[in-house]
N, C-alpha and C positions, 0 to 999 in steps of 0.2 A: 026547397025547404026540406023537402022530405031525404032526398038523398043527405043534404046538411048533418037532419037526424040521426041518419045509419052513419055515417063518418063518426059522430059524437060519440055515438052507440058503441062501434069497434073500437076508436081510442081510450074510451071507459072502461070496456072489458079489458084490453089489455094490458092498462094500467093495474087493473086490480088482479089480474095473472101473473104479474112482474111481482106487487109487492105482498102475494099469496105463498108465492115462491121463491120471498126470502123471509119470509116470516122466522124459519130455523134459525137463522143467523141475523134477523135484526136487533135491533136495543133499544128503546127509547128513556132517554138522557131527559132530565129538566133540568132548569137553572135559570139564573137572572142574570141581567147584565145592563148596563148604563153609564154615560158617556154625555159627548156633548157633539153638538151639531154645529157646521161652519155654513152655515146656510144662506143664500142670496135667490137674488128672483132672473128671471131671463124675461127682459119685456121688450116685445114689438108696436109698432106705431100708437105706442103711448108719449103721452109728454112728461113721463118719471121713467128714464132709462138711468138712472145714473146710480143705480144698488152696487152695495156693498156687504159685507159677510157679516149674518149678525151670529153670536157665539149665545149658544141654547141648551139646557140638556136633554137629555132621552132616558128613556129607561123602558124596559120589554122583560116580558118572562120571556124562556126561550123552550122550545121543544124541538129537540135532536133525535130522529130515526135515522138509526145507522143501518145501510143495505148491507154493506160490506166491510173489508177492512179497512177501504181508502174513500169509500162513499156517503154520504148521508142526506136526508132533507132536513130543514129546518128551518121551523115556524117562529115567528116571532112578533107573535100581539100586545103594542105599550103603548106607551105615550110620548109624544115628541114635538118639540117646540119647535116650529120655523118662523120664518119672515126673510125681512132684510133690514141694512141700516139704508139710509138714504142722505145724501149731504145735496147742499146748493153746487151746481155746476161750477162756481164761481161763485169766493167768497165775497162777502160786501167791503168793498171801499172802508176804508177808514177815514174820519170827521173831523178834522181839528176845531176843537171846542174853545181851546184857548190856548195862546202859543207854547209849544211842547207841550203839549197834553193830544193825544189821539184817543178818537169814541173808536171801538170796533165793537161788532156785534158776529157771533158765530150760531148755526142754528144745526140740528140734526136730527133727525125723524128715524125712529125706528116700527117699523112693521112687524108685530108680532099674532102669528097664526098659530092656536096649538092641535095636536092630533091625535084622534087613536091610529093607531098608524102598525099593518099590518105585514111583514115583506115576509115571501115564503122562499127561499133560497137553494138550491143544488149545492151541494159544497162536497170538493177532493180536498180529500186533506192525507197527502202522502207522507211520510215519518222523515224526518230530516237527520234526526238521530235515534238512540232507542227508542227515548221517552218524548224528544220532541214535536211537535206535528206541524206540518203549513197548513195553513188553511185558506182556499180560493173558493168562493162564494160570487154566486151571478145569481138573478132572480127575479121575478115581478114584485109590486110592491101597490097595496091601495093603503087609502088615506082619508078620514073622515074629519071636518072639522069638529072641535065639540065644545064651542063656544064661539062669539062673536068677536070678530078682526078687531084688530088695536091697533091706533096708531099713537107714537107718543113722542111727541114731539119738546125737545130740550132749547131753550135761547141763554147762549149764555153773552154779558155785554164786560169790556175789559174799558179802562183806561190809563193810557200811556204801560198798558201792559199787564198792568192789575188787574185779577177779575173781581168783578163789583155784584153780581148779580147773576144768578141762576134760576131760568125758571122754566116746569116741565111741566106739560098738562098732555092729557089721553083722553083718546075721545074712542070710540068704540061704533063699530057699522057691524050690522047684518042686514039681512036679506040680499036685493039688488046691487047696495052700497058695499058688498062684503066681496070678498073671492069666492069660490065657488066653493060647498060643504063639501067637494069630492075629490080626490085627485088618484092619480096611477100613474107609475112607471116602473124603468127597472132602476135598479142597485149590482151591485157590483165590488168586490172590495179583493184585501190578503190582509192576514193575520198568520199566530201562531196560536197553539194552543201545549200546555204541557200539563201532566197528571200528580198531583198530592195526594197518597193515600186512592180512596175511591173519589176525589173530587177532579175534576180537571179546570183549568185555570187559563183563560183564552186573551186576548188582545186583537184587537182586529180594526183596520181601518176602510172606510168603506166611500163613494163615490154615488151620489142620488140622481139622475136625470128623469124629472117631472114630464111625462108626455100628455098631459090631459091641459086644457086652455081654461088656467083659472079665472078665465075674464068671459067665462061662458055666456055671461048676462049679456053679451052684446051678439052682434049679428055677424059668428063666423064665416059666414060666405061673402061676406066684402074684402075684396083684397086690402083695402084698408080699417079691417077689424082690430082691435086689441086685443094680444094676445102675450098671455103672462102665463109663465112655466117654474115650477121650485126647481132651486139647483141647489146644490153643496156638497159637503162632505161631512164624515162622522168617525169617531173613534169612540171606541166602548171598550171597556172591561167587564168580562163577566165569569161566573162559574157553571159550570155543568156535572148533577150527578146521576150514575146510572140508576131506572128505580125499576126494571125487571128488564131480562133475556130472554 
């Protein structure tokens, strides 16, 4: 434990040596940015595998330290909506009610999780043109839930083709019923970013792998535990201005 601490100790100091000795030449940039989430779940020996992408938005301030000309970090504390959709493995049968006439019944569940949701990122961003920039962005990323899980589930019933009937009810779990209030992984994404005046003007798409087991309630050391992980993807628009050198 102790030596743990001296490790922690030197990689601390010489983080703060690095970003001591660019202080001359750093920048810190704010801005906003918001976009929408293509989000699904990755689930192991559960009996709901069958997710699909549910479409969400996001939106973060963003905080840009620039080390260099092609370097920077960048913080980004908001809010962002996940889950998944969920459909029947196989739809139901259709019922003939009475000759040419078919009952069919269609059903869909959507899981919806929201977050403060914090990813702290590395990003090159070398000049493509004068004023152009790319930008490649990798990074850790934590996640808090800040309300209780939903699920909301849609029936809709047709016949002979016709829809007759829609009905949608949500039900809502926390605590042990819920996923778990915490998550982390990394992100990863490319974008551009281009400058108006002193504003700069960015687009960027980005790739989420969930490493933490939002099914923490149960007993991960069984090989056959439940184990549920966020997955998706995001595109955002946002701006950034320089507010001191």
């Amino acid at each position: 434990m102790r030596s743990f601490r001296q490790i922690l100790k030197v990689a601390l100091s010489a983080a703060a040596c690095c970003l001591i000795s660019h202080t001359a030449q750093a920048q810190l940039s704010l801005g906003l940015k918001g976009g929408v989430n293509f989000s699904t779940m990755n689930a192991q020996n559960s009996n709901i595998s069958n997710f699909e992408d549910r479409i969400a938005p996001n939106f973060a301030v963003v905080f840009n330290y620039r080390l260099g000309p092609a370097f920077s970090i960048q913080a980004e504390p908001g809010f962002s909506s996940r889950g998944a959709t969920v459909r029947p493995n196989q739809p139901e049968p259709g019922i003939i009610i009475t000759p040419g006439s078919l009952y069919q019944r269609t059903m869909k569940g959507v899981v919806k999780v929201n977050y403060f949701e914090l990813p702290i990122v590395a990003q090159y961003r070398p000049h493509l043109t004068e004023k152009l920039e790319a930008i490649i962005s990798a990074g850790p990323e934590i996640r808090f839930r800040t309300g209780p899980q939903k699920l909301e589930t849609t029936t809709a019933t047709y016949v002979s083709g016709e829809q007759k009937s829609v009905v949608t009810t949500t039900k809502s779990y926390s605590g042990n019923d819920a996923v778990s209030t915490f998550d982390a992984g990394l992100t990863a994404g490319a974008g551009v970013a281009y400058p108006i005046g002193r504003i700069k003007i960015f687009l960027e798409g980005r790739y989420h792998l969930g490493l933490y087991n939002l099914a923490s309630n149960t007993d991960d050391n069984r090989s056959d535990a439940v184990k549920i992980h966020n997955r998706g993807a995001s595109a955002v628009l946002g701006v950034t201005v320089p507010i001191f050198k």
